[in-house]
Rosetta silent file (secondary structure, phi, psi, omega in degrees, C-alpha in Angstrom):
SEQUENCE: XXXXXXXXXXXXXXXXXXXXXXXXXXXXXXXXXXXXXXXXXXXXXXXXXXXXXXXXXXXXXXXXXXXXXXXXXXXXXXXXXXXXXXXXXXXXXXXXXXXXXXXXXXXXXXXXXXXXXXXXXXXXXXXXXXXXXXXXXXXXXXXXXXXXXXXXXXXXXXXXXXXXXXXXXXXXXXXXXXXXXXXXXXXXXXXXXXXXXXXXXXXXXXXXXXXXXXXXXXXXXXXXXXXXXXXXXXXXXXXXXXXXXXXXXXXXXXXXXXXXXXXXXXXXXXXXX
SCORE:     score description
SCORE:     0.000 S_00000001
   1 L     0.000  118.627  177.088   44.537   -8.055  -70.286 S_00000001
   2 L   -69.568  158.389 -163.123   41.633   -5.820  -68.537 S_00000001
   3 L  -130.300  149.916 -154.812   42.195   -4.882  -65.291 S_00000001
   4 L  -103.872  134.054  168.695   38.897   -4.647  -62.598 S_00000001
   5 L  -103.665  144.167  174.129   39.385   -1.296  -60.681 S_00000001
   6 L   -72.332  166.400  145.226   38.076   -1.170  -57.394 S_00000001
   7 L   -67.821  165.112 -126.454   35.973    1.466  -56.119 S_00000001
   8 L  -123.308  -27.955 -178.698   37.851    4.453  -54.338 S_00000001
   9 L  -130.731   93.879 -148.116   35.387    3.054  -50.845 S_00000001
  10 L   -93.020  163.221 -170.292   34.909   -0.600  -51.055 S_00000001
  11 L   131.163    7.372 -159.260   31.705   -2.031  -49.454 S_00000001
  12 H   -70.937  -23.425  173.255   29.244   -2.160  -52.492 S_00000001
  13 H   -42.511  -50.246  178.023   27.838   -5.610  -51.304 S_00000001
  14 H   -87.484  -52.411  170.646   26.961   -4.543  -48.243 S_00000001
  15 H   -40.460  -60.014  175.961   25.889   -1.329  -48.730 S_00000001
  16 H   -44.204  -71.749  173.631   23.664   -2.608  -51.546 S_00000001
  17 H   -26.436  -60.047 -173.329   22.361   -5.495  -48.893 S_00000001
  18 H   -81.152    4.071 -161.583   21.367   -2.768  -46.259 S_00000001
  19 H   -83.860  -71.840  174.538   19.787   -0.631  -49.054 S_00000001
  20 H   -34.058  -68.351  152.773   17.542   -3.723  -50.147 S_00000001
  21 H    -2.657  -95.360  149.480   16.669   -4.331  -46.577 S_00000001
  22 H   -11.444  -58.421 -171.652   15.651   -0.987  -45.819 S_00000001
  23 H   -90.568   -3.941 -114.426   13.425   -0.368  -48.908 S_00000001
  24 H  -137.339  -55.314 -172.760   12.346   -3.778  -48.776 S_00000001
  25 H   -81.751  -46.500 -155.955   11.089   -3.459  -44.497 S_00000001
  26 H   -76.565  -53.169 -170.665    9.505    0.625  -45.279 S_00000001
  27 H   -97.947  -41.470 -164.241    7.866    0.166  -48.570 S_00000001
  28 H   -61.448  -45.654 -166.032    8.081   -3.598  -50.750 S_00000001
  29 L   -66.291  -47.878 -162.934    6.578   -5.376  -47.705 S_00000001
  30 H   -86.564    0.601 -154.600    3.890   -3.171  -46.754 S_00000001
  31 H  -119.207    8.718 -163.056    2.912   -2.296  -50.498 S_00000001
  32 H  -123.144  -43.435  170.441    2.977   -6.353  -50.851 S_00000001
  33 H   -64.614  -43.390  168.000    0.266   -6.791  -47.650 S_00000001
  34 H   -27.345  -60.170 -152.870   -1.819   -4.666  -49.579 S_00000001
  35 H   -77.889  -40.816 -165.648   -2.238   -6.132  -52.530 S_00000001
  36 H   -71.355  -39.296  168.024   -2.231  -10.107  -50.565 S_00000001
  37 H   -56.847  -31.651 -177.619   -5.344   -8.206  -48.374 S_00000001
  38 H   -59.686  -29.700 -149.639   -6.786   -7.599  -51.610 S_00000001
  39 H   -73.456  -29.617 -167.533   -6.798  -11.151  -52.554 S_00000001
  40 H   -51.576  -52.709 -162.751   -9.492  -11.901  -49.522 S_00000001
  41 L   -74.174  169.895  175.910  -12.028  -10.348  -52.362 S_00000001
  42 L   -76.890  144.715  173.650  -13.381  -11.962  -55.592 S_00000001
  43 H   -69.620  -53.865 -170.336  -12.087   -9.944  -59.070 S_00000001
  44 H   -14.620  -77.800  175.160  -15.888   -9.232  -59.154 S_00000001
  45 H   -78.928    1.138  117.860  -16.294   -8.118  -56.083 S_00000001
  46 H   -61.486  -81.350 -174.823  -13.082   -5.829  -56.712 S_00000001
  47 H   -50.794   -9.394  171.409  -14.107   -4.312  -59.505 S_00000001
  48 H   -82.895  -14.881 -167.101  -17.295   -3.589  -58.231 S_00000001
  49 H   -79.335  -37.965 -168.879  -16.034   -1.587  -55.132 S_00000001
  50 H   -50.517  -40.769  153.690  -12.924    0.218  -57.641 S_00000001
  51 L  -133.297   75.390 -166.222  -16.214    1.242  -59.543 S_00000001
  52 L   -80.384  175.162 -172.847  -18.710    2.252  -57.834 S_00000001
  53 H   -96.712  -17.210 -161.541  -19.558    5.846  -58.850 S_00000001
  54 H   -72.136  -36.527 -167.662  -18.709    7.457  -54.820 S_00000001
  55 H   -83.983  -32.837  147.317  -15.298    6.032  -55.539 S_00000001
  56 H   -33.265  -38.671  172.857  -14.969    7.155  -59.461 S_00000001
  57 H   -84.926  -33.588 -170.081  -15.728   10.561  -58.191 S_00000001
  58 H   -92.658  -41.879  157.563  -13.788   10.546  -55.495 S_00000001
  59 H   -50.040  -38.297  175.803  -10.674    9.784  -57.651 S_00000001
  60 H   -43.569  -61.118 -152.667  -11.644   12.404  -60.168 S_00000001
  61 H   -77.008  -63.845  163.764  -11.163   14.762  -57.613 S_00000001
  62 H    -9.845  -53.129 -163.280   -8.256   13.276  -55.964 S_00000001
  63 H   -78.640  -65.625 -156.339   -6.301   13.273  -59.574 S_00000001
  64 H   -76.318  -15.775  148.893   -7.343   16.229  -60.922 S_00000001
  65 H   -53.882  -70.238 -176.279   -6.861   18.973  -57.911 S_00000001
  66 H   -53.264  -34.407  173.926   -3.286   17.477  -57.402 S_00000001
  67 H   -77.316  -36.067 -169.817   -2.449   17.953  -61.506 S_00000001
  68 H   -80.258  -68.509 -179.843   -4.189   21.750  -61.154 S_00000001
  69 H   -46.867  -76.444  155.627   -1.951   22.225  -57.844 S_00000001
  70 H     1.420  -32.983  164.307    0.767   20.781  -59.300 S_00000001
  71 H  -100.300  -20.102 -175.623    0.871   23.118  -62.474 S_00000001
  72 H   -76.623  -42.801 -164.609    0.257   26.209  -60.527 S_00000001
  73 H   -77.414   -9.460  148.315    3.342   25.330  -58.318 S_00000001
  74 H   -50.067  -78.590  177.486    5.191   24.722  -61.870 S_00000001
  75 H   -46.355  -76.576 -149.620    4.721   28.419  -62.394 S_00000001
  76 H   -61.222  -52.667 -176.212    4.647   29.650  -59.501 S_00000001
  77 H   -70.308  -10.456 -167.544    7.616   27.704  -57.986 S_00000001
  78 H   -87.087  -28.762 -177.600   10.011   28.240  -61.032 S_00000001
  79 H   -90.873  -30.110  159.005    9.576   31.909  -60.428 S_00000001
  80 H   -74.884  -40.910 -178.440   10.582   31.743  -56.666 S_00000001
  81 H   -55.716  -56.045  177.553   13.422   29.660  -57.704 S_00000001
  82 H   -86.485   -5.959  157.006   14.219   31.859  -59.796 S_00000001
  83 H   -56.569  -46.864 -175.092   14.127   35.013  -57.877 S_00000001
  84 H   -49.768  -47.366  175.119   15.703   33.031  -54.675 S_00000001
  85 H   -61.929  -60.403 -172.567   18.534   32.599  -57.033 S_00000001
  86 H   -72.792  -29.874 -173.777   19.096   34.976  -59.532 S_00000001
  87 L  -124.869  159.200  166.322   18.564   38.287  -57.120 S_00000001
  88 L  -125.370  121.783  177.129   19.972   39.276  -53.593 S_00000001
  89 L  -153.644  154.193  175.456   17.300   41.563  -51.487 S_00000001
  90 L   -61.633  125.670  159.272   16.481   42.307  -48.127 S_00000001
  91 L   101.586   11.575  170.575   14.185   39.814  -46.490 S_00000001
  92 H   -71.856  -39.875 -161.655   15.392   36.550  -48.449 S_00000001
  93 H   -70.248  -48.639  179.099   16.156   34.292  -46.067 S_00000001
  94 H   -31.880  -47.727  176.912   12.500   34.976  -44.671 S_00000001
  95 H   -76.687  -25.770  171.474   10.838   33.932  -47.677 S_00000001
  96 H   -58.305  -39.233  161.851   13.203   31.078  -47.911 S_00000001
  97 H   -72.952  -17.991 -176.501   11.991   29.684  -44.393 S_00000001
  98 H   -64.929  -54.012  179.102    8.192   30.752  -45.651 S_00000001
  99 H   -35.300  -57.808 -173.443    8.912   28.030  -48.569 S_00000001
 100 H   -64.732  -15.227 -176.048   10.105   25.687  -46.231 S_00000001
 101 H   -55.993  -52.214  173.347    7.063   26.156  -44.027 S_00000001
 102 H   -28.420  -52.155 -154.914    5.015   22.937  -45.419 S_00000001
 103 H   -67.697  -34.679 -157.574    7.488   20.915  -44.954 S_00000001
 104 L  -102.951  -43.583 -171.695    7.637   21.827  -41.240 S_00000001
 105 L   -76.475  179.407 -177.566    4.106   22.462  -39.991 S_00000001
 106 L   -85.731  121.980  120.185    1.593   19.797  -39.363 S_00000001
 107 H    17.021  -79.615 -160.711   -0.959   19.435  -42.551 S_00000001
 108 H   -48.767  -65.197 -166.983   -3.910   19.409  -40.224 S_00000001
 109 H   -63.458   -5.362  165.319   -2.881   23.049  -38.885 S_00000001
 110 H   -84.396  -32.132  166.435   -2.532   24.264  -42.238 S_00000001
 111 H   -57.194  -62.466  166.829   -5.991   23.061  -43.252 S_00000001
 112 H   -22.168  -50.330 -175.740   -7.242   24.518  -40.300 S_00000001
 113 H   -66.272  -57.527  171.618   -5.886   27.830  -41.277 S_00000001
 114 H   -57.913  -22.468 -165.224   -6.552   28.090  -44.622 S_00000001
 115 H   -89.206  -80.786 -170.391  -10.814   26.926  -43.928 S_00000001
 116 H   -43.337    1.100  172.518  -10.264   29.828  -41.631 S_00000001
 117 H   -82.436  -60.548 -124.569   -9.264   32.036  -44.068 S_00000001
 118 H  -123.559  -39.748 -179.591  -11.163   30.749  -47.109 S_00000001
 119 L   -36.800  170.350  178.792  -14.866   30.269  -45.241 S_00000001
 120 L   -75.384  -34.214  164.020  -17.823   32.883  -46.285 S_00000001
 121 L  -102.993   44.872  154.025  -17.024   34.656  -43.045 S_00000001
 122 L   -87.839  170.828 -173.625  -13.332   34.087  -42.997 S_00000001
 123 L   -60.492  -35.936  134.796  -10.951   37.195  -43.745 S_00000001
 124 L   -32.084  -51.990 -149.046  -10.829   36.145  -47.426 S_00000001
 125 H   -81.101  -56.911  172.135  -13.387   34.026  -47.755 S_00000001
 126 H   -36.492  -18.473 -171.117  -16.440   36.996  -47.458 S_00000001
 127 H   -87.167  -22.388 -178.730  -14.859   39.165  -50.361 S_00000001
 128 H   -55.788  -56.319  177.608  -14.951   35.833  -52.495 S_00000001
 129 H   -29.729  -47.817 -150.509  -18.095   35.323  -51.083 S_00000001
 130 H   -97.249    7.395  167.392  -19.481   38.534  -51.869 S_00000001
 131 L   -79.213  -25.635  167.251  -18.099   38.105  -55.516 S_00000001
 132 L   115.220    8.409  171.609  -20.453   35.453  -55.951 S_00000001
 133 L  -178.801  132.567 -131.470  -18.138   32.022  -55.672 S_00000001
 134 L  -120.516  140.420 -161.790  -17.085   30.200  -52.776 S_00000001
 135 L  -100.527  -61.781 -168.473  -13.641   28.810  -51.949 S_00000001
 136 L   -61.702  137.709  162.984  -13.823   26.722  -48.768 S_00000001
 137 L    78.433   54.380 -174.349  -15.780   23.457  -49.376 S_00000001
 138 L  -158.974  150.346  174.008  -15.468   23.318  -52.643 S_00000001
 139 H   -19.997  -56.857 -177.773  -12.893   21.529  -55.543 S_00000001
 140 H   -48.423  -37.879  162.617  -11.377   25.200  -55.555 S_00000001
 141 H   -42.347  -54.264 -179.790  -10.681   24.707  -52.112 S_00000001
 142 H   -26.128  -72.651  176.294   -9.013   21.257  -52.467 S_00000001
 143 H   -49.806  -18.574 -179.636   -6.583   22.931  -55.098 S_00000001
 144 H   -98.482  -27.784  155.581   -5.403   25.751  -52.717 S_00000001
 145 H   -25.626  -88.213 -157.135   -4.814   22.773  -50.029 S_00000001
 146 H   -75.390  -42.312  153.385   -2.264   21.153  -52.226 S_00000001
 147 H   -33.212   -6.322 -158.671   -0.708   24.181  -53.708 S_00000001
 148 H  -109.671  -38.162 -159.079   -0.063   25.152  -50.416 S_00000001
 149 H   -98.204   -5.942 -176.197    1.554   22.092  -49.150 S_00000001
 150 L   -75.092  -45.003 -176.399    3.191   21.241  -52.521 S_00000001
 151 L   -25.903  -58.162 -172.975    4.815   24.071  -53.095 S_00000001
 152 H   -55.348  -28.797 -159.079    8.356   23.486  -51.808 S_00000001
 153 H   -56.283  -45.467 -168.972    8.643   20.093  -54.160 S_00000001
 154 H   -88.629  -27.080 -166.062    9.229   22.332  -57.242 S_00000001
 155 H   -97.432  -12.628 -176.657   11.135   25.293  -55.878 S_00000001
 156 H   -95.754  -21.019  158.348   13.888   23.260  -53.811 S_00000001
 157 H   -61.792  -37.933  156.808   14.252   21.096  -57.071 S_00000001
 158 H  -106.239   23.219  146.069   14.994   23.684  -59.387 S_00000001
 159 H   -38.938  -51.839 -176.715   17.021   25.921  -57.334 S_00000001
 160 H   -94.008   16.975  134.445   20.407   23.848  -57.412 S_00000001
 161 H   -46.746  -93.404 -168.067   19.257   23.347  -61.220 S_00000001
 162 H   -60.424  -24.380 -175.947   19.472   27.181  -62.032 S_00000001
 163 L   -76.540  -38.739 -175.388   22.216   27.882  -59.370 S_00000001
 164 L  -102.461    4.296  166.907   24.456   25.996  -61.417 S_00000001
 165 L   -62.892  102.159  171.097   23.337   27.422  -64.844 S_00000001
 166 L   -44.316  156.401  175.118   26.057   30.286  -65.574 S_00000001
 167 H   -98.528    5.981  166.330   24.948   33.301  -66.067 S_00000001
 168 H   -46.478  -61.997  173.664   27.437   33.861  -68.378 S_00000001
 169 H   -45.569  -52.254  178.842   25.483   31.867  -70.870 S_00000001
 170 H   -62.640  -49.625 -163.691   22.468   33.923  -71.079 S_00000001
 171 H   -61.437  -28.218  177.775   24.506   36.773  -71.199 S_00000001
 172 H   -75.746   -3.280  169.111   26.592   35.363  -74.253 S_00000001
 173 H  -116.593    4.828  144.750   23.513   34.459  -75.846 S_00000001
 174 H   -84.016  -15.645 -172.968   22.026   38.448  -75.778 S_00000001
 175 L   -92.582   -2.822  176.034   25.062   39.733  -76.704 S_00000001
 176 L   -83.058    6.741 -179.890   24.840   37.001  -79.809 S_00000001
 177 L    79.956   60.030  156.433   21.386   38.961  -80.328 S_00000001
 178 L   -95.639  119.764  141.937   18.905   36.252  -78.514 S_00000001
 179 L   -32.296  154.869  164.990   15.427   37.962  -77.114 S_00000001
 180 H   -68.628  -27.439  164.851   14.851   37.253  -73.734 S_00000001
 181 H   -86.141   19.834  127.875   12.294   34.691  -74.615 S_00000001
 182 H   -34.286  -72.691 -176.895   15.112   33.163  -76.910 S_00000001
 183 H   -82.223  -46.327  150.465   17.246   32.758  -74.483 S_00000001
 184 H   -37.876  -36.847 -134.575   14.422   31.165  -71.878 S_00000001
 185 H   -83.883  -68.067 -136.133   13.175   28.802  -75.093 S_00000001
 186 H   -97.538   -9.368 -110.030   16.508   27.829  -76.210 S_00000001
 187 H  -146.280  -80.083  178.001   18.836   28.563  -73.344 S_00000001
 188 H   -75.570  -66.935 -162.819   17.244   27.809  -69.755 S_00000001
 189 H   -34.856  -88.701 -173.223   14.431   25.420  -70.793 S_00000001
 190 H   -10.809  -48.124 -167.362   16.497   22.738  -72.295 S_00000001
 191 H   -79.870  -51.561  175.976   18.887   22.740  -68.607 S_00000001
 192 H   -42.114  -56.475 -162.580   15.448   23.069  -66.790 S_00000001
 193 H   -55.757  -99.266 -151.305   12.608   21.016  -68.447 S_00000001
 194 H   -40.571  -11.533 -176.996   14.205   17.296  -66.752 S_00000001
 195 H  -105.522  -29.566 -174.901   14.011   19.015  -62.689 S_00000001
 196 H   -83.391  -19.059  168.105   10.834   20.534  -63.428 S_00000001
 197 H   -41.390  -40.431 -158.091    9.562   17.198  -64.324 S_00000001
 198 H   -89.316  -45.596  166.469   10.889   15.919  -61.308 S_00000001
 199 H   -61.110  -40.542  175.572    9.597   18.534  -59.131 S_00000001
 200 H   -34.413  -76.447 -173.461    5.883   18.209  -60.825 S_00000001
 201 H   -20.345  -79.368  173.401    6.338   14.174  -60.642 S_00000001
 202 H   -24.031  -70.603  172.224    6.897   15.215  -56.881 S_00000001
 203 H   -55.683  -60.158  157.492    4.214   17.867  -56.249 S_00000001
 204 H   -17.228  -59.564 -159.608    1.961   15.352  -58.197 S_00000001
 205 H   -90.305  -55.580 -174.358    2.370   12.406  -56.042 S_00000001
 206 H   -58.559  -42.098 -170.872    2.255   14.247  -52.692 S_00000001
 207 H   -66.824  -42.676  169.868   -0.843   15.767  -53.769 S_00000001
 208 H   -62.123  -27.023 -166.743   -2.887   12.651  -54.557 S_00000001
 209 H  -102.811    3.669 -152.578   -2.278   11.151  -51.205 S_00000001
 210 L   -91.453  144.559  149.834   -2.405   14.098  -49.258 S_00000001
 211 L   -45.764  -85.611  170.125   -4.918   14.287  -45.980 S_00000001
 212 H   -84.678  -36.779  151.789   -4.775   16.699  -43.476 S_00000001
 213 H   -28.055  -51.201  171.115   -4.837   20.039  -45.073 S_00000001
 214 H   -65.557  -53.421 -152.276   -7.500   18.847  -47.550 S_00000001
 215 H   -70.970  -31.225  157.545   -9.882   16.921  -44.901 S_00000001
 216 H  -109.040    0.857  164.649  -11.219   20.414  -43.374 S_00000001
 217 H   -86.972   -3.612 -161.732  -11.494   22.620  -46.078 S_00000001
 218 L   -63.291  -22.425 -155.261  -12.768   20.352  -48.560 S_00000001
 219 L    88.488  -89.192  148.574  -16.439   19.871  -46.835 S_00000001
 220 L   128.466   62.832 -168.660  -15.980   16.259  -47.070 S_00000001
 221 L  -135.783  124.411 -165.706  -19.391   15.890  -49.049 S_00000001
 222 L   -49.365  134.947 -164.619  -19.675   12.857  -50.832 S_00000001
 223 L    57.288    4.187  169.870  -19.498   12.761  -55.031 S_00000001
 224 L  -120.672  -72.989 -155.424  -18.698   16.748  -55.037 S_00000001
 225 L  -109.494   15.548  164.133  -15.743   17.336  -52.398 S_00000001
 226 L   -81.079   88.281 -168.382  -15.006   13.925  -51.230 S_00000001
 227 L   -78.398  167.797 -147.676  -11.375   12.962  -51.663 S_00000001
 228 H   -75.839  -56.975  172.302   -9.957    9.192  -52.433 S_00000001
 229 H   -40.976  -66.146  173.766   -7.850    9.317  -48.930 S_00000001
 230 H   -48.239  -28.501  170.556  -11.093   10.343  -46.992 S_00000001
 231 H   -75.232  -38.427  165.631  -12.827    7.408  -48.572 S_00000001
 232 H   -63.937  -20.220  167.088  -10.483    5.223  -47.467 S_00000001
 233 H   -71.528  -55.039  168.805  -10.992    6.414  -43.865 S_00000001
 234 H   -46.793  -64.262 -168.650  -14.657    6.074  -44.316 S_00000001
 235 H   -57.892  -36.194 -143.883  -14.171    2.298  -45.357 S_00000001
 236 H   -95.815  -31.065  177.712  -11.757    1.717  -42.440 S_00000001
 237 H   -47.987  -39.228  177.041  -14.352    3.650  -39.863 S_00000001
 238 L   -94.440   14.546  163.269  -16.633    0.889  -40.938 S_00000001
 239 L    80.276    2.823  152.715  -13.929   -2.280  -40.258 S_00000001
 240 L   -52.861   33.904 -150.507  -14.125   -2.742  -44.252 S_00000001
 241 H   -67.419  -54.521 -161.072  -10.377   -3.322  -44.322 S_00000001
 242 H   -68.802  -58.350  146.175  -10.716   -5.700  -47.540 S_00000001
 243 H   -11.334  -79.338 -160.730  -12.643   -2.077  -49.049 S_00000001
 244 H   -45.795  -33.953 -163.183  -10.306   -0.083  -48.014 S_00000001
 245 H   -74.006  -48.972 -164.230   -6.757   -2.120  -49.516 S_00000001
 246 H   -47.505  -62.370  153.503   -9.070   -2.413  -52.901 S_00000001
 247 H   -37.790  -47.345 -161.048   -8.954    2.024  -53.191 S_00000001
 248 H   -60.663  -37.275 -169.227   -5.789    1.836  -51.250 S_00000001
 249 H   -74.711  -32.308  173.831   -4.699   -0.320  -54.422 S_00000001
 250 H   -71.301  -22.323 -167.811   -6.212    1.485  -57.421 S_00000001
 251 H   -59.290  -57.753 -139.040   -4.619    4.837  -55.892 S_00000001
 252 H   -77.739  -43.214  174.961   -1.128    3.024  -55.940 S_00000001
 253 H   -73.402  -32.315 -173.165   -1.778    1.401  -59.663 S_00000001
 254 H   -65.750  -29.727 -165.992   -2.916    4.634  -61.222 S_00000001
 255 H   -86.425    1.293  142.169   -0.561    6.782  -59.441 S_00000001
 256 H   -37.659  -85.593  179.791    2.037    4.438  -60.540 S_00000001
 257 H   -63.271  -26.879 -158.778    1.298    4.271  -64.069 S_00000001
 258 H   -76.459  -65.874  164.176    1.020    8.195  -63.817 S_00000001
 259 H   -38.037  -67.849  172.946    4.714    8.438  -62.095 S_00000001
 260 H   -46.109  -51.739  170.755    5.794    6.187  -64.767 S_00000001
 261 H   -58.217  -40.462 -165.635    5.067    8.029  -67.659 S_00000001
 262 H   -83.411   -2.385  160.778    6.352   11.351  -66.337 S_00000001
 263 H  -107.474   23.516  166.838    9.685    9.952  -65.760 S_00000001
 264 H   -80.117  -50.194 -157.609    9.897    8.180  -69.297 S_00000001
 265 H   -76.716  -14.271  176.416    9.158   11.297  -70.504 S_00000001
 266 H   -56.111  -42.357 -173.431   11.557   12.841  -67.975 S_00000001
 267 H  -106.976   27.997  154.348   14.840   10.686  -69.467 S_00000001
 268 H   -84.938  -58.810  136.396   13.374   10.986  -72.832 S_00000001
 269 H    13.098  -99.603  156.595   13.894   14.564  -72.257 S_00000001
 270 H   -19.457  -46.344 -176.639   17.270   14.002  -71.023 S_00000001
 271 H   -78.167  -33.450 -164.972   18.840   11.647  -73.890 S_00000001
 272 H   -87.275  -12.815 -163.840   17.586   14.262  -76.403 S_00000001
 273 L   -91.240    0.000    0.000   18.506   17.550  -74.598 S_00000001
């Protein structure tokens, strides 16, 4: 005769109940008015505003700056992660609070900073300039936006990843005669690959939706540097609220279906690893 073991903290009912609740009042409800605002329009007259060419364009950019930020801070962050970890030096904790800066400043004052920076007569921005290609108010900007503010997503995910890798292993797999890109391939990746997903996923998501950082370097000039959040602003400037939930809604299915995939492929990843 089976016997039902309790949990070790009883409460799952309830817990579960205030869980629901919660996610139910911050996100189900208000992600549910959306969609019911949407309804005020015609399918017609939704698909014509979802594709119109200002808004087609303005997604391009939206998607594809956040996937280019998003892979640089793959690189980029996996190699502070793995420095943060892997070495003890003077002057760590510093960079460790630098990481952490996004997280902490306002968006807006980091936009600010960077267009001051990145303009043709900012400290930066003249040598680009005088190279012959221009950072601030332009796509390139966009991408140095959300790399900026993205950043942390990937390196605080795979830190406690790699912290808990031994190092024992790599060393037992050079002294079994593995190269060092051997032992990355077959050795690190494998433990890695499912967090960096997660940070990407992460970097990804924040990046499509993000606002203030992007809104003063970008220019804000319609079908070149005009992102899908700034459109939505536009529509709302003009009391087009039935506009606006229609973008607010394609953002939410593509970045959805987008989200979705990368964590199929995340726990495909996982079962096979």
């Amino acid at each position: 005769m089976s016997r039902r073991i309790s949990p070790v903290i009883p409460g799952f009912g309830l817990t579960l109940g205030y869980t629901l609740f919660y996610l139910s009042l911050l996100v189900l409800i208000p992600l549910a008015a959306m969609f019911i605002k949407t309804t005020q329009l015609s399918w017609d007259e939704f698909i014509a505003i979802i594709s119109a060419p200002r808004v087609l364009a303005a997604l391009k950019l939206s998607f594809v700056t956040a996937l280019i930020a998003a892979l640089i801070n793959g690189v980029i962050g996996t190699l502070l992660a793995w420095v943060l970890v892997r070495y003890k030096f003077p002057g760590r904790k510093i960079i460790e609070a630098m990481i952490d800066l996004p997280f902490a400043l306002p968006t807006a004052v980091a936009g600010i900073a960077l267009t001051a920076l990145y303009t043709p007569t900012g400290l930066i921005g003249q040598f680009a300039d005088s190279l012959g290609f221009k950072v601030a108010y332009t796509p390139l900007g966009i991408s140095l936006a959300l790399t900026f503010v993205t950043l942390p997503f990937v390196v605080r995910t795979l830190q406690p990843v790699l912290a808990d890798i031994p190092r024992e292993v790599e060393e037992a797999a050079t002294c079994l005669g593995a190269k060092p890109l051997q032992v990355i391939r077959y050795v690190l990746l494998p433990a890695l690959l499912p967090a960096w997903l997660t940070g990407f996923s992460l970097a990804f998501a924040r990046g499509i939706g993000e606002y203030g950082s992007v809104i003063f370097i970008a220019g804000n000039m319609p079908m070149k540097t005009e992102i899908l959040p700034l459109l939505i602003m536009v529509k709302l400037d003009q009391y087009d609220y039935a506009g606006a939930t229609a973008i607010g809604v394609l953002m939410l299915v593509v970045s959805f279906i987008l989200l979705l995939f990368i964590n199929l492929l995340q726990r495909r990843i996982s079962t096979t690893s």
